[in-house]
C-alpha positions, -999 to +999 in steps of 0.1 A: -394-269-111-389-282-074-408-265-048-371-262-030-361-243-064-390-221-069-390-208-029-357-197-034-359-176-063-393-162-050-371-153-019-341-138-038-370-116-058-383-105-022-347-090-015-344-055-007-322-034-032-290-032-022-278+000-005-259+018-032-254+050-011-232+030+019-210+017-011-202+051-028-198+064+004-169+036+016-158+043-024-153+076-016-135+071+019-113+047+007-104+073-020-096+103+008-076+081+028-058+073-002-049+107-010-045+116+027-019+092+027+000+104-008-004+139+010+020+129+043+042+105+024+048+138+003+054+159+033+076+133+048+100+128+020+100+166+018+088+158-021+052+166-037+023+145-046+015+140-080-007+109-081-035+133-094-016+135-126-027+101-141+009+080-135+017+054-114+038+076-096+021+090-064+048+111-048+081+125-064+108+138-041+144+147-055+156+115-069+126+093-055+096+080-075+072+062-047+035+046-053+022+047-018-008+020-009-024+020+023-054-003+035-063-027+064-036-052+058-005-049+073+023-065+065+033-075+099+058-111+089+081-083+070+081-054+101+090-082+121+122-092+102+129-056+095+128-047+134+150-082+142+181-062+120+203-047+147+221-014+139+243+012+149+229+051+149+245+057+117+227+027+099+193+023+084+179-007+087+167-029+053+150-058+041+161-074+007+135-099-005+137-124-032+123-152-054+144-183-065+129-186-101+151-216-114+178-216-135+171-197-165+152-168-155+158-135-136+160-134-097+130-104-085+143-085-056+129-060-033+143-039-007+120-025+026+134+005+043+115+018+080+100+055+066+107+076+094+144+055+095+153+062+061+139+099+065+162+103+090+191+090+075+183+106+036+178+141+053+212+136+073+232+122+041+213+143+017+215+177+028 
């Protein structure tokens, strides 16, 4: 064994245990903010949270079914062509994104609303 070889796993045996209590604890925040989050989607859409139930379904409001996920990243490229859509007052603004499989398979799409536009708008048309 090379003296290079044996240092470093003498130094990686020297290595302080690694602090489980910060990583429960950032566990556990992540987990609160989380359900903080389900919480005021739920009071938003003027629906109830029901994430602690076991489904994938976090919030259920009328006819809506929404999983809600919240963390650092942000997906700023999509805001940015969802604020460049120009309406009137009467309009919510949307997003349709798709793939382009190929010929033979099944276009995905998705469709991004603004929350506090489409709240707007679902309570007006809704009620």
């Amino acid at each position: 064994m090379s003296a290079f070889k044996r240092r470093d796993i003498e130094q990686r045996n020297e290595a302080p245990a690694p602090d489980l209590t910060a990583r429960r604890t950032r566990g556990r925040r992540a987990n609160n903010r989380g359900k903080a989050y389900e919480r005021e989607v739920a009071a938003t859409l003027g629906g109830q949270r029901v994430g602690q139930f076991g489904s994938k379904t976090d919030v259920a409001a009328d006819d809506l079914q929404v999983q809600c996920k919240t963390g650092k990243s942000y997906p700023e490229r999509l805001d940015g062509w969802l604020r460049s859509v120009t309406v009137r007052a009467d309009q919510v603004r949307a997003l349709v994104i798709s793939d382009s499989p190929g010929s033979g398979s099944r276009r995905r799409s998705l469709i991004v609303f603004d929350l506090e536009e489409f709240v707007a708008h679902y309570r007006k048309t809704g009620e």
